[in-house]
C-alpha positions as CSV (number, residue, x, y, z in Angstrom):
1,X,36.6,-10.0,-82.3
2,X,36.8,-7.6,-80.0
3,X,38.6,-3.7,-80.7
4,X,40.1,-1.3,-78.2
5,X,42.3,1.6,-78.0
6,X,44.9,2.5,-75.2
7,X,43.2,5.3,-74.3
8,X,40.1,2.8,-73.8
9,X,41.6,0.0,-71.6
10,X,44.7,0.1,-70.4
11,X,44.4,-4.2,-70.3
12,X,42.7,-7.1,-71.6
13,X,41.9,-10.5,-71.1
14,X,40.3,-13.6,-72.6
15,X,37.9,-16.0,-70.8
16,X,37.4,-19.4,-72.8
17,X,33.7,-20.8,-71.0
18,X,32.3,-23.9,-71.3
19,X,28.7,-24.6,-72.9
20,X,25.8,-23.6,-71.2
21,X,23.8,-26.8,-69.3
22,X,21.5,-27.6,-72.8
23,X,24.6,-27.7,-74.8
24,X,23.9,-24.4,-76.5
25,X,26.9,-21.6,-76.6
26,X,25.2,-19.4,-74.5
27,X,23.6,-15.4,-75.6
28,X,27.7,-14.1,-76.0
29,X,27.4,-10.6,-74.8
30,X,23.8,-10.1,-73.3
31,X,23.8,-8.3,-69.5
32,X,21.1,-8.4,-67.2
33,X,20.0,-9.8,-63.4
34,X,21.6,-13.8,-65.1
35,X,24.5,-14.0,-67.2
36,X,23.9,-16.0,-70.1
37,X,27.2,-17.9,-70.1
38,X,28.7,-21.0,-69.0
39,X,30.9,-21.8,-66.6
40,X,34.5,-20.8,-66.8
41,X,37.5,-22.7,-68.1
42,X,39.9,-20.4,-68.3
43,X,40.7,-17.0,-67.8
44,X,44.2,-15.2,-69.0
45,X,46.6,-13.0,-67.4
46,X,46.5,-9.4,-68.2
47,X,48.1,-8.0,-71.6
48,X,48.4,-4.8,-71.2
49,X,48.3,-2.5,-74.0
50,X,50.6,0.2,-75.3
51,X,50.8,2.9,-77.8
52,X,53.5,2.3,-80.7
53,X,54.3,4.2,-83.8
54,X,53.6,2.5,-86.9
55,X,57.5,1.2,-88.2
56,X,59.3,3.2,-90.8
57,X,59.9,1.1,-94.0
């Protein structure tokens, strides 16, 4: 799960990624000099994100 606001990113996008060589998942969002993730499947367009009012009921 991931949570935004508009005033955060203006877009998102979701990248499905295969196993990592050993079979494991990978370490999800860890950063450093190697990213810990396998290689990519697939990779969406942008949905871009707008403000709304919440609807009258």
């Amino acid at each position: 799960m991931w949570r935004t606001t508009v005033s955060l990113a203006s877009y998102a996008r979701a990248e499905v990624r295969h196993p990592m060589a050993d079979g494991s998942p990978g370490q999800g969002n860890t950063m450093g000099e190697v990213l810990l993730f396998g290689p990519m499947a697939a990779l969406t367009n942008p949905v871009f994100l707008t403000a709304t009012t919440a609807p009258h009921s």
